[in-house]
VEXLO-358493 format. One record per atom (N, C-alpha, C): residue in one letter; chain; residue number from 1; x, y, z. Coordinates in Angstrom, 1 decimal. Example, Ala and Ser with C-alpha at 12.3 -4.5 7.8 and 13.67 -1.06 7.14 Angstrom:
2
type|mol|seq|east|north|up
A|A|1|13.2|-5.7|7.8
A|A|1|12.3|-4.5|7.8
A|A|1|13.2|-3.3|7.8
S|A|2|12.8|-2.2|7.1
S|A|2|13.7|-1.1|7.1
S|A|2|12.9|0.0|7.9
REM end
This chain:
91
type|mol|seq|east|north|up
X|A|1|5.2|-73.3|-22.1
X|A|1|4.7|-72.0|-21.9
X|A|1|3.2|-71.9|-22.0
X|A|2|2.8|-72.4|-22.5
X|A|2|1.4|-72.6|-23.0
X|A|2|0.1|-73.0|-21.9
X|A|3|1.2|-73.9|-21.0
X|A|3|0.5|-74.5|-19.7
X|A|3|0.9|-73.5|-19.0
X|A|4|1.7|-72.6|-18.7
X|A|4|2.3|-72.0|-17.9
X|A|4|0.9|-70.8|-18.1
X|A|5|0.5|-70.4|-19.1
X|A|5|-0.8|-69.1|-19.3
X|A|5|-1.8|-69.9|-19.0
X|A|6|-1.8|-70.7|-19.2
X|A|6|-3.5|-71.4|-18.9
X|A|6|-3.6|-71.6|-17.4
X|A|7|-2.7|-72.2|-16.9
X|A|7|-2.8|-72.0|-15.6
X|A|7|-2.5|-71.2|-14.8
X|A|8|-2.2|-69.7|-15.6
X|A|8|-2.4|-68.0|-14.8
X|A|8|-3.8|-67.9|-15.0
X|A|9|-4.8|-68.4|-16.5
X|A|9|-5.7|-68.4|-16.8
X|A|9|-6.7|-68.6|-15.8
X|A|10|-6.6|-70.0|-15.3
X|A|10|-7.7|-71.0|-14.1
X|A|10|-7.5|-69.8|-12.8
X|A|11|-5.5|-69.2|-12.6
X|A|11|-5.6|-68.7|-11.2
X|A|11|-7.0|-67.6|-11.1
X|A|12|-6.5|-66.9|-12.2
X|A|12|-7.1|-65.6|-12.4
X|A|12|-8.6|-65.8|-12.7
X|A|13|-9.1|-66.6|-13.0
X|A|13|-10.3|-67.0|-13.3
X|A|13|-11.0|-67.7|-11.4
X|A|14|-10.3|-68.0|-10.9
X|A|14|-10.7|-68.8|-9.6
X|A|14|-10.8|-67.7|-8.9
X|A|15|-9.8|-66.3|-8.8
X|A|15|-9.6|-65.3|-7.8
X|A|15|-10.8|-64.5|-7.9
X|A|16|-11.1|-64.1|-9.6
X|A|16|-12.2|-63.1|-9.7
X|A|16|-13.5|-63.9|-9.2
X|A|17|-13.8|-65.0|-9.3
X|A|17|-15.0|-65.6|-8.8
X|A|17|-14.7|-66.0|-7.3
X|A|18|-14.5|-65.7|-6.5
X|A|18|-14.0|-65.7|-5.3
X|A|18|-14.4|-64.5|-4.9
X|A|19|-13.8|-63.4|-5.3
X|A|19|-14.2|-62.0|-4.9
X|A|19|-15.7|-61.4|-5.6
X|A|20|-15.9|-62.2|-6.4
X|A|20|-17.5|-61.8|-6.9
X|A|20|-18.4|-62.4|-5.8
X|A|21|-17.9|-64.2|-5.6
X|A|21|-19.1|-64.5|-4.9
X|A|21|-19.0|-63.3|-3.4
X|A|22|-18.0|-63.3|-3.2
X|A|22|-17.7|-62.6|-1.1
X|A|22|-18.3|-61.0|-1.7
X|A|23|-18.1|-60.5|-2.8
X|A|23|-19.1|-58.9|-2.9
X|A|23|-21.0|-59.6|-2.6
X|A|24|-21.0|-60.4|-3.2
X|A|24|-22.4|-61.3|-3.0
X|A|24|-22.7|-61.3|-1.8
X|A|25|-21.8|-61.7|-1.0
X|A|25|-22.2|-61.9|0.1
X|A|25|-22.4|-61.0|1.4
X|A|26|-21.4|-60.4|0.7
X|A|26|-21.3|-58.9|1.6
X|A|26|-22.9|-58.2|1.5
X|A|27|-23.3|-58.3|0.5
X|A|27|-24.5|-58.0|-0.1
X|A|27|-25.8|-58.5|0.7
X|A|28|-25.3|-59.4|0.5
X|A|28|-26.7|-60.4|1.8
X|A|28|-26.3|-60.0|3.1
X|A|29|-24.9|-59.8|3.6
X|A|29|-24.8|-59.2|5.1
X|A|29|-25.4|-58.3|5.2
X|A|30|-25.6|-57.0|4.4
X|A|30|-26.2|-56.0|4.7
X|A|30|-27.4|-56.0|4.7
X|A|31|-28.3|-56.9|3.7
X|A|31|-29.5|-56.8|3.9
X|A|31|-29.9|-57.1|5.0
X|A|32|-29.4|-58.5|5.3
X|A|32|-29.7|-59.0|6.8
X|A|32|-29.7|-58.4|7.7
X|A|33|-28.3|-57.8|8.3
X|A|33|-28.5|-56.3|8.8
X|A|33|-29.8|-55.5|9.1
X|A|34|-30.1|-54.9|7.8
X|A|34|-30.6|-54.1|7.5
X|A|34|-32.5|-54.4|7.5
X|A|35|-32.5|-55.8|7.2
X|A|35|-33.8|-56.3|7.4
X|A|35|-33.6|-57.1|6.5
X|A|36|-34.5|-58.2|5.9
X|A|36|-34.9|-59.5|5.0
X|A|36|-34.0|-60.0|4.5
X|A|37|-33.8|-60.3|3.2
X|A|37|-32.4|-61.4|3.0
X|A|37|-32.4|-62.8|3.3
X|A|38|-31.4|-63.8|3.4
X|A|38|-31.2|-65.0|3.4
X|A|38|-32.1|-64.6|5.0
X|A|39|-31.6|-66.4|5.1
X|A|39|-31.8|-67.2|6.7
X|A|39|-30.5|-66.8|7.4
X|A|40|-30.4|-66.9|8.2
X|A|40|-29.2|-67.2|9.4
X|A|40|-28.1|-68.4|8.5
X|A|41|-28.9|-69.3|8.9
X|A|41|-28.4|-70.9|8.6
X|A|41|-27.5|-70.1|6.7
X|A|42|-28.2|-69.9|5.8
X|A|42|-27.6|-69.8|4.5
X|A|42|-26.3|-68.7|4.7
X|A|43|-26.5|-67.7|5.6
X|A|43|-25.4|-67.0|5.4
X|A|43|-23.9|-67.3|6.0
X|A|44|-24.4|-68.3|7.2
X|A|44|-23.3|-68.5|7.9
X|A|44|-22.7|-69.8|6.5
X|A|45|-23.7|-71.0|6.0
X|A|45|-22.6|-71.7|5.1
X|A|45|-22.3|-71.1|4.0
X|A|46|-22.9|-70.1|3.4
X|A|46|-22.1|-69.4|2.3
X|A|46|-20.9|-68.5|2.7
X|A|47|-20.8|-68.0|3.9
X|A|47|-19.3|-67.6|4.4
X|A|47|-18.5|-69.2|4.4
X|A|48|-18.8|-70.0|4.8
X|A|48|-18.1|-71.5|5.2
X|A|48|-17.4|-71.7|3.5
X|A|49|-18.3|-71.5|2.8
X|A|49|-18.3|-71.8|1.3
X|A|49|-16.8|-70.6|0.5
X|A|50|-17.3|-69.4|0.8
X|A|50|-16.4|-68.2|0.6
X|A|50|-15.0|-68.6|1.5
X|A|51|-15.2|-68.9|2.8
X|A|51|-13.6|-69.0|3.0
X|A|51|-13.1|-69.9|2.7
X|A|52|-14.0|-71.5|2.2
X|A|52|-13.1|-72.5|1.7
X|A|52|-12.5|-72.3|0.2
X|A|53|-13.2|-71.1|-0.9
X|A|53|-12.6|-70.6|-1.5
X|A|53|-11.5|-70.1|-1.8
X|A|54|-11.6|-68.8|-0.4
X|A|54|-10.6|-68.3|-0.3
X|A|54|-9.1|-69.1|0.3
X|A|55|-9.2|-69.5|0.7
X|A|55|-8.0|-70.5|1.4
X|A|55|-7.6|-71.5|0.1
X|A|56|-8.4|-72.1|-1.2
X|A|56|-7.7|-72.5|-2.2
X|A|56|-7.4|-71.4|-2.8
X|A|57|-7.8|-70.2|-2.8
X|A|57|-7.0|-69.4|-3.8
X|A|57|-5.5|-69.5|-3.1
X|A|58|-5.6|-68.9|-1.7
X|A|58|-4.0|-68.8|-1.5
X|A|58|-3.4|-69.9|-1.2
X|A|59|-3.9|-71.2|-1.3
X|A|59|-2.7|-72.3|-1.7
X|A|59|-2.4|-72.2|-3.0
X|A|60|-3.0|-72.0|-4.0
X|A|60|-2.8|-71.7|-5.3
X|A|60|-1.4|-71.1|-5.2
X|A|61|-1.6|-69.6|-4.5
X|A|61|-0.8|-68.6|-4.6
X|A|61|0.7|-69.0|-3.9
X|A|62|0.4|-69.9|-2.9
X|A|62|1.7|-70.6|-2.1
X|A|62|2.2|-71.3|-2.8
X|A|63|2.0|-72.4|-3.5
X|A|63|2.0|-73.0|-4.4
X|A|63|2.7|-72.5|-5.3
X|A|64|2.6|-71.6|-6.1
X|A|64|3.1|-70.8|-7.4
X|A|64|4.1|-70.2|-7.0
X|A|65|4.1|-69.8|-5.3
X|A|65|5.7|-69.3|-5.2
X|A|65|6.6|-69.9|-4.7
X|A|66|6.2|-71.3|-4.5
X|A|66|7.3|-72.2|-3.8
X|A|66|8.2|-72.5|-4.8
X|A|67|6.8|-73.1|-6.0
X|A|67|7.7|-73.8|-7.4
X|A|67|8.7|-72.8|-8.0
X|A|68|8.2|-71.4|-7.8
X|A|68|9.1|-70.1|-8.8
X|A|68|10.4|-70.2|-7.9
X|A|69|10.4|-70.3|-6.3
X|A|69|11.7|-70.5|-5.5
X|A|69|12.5|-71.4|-5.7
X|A|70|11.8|-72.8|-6.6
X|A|70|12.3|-73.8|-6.7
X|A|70|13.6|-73.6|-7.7
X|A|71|12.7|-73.0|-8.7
X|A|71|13.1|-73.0|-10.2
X|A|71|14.5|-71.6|-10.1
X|A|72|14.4|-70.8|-9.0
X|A|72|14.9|-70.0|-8.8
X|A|72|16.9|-70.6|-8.0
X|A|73|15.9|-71.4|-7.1
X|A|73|17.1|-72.5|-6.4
X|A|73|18.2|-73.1|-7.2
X|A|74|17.4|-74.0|-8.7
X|A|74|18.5|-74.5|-9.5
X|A|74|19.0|-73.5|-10.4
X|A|75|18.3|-72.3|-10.5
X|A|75|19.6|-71.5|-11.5
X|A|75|20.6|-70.8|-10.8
X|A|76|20.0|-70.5|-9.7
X|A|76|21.6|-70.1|-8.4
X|A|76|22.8|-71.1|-8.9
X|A|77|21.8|-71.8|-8.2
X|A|77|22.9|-73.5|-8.3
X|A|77|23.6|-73.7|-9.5
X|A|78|23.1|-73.8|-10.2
X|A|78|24.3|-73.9|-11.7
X|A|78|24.6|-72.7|-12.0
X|A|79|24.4|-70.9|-11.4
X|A|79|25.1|-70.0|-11.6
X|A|79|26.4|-70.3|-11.1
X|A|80|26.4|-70.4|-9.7
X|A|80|27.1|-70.6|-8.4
X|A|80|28.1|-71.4|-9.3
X|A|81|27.8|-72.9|-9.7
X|A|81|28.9|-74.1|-10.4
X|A|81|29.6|-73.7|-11.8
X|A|82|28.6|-72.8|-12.1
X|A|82|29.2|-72.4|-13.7
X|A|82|30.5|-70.9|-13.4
X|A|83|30.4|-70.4|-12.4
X|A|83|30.9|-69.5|-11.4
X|A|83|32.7|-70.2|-11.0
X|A|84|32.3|-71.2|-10.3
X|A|84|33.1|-71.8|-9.4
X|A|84|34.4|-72.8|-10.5
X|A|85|33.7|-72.9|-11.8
X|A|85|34.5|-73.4|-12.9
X|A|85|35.3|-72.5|-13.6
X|A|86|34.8|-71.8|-14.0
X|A|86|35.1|-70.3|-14.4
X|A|86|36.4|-69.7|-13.6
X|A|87|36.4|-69.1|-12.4
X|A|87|37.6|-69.1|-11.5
X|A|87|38.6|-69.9|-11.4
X|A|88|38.0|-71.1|-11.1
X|A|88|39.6|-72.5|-11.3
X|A|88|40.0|-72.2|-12.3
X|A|89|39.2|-72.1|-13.6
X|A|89|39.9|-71.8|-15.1
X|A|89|40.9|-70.9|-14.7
X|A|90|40.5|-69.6|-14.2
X|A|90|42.0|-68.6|-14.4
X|A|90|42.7|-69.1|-13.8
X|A|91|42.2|-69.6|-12.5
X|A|91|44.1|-69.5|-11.3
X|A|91|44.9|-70.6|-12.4
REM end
């Protein structure tokens, strides 16, 4: 259980700095926009940087729901068998 919070801990800790750096950057789009700011060159690899971010957050997130489908799979499964024992018992 213990690893189970710590690693909601890392998720939730990886998401919010993910969306701080991309408000950041949003930040610098505008300026640029708007006049002064980064170079060209820095904004386009700090987006390269933000989406490679973003893309491990949501394997994270794929990840987390594959295993919970997994986990979800074998309790079917021994419902289903604990089920299927249960009925033979009456007839």
């Amino acid at each position: 259980m213990a690893t189970f919070l710590k690693n909601e801990r890392v998720e939730k800790t990886v998401e919010i700095l993910v969306i701080i750096f991309g408000l950041y950057l949003l930040l610098q789009l505008l300026r640029k926009i708007f006049g002064g700011s980064w170079s060209t060159e820095d904004i386009i690899i700090a987006m390269l940087i933000f989406n490679t971010g973003a893309l491990f957050t949501l394997g994270m997130l794929v990840t987390q729901a594959k295993s919970d489908m997994n986990y979800m799979k074998i309790q079917f499964r021994s419902l289903a068998t604990d089920f299927k024992a249960h009925i033979k018992k009456k007839e």
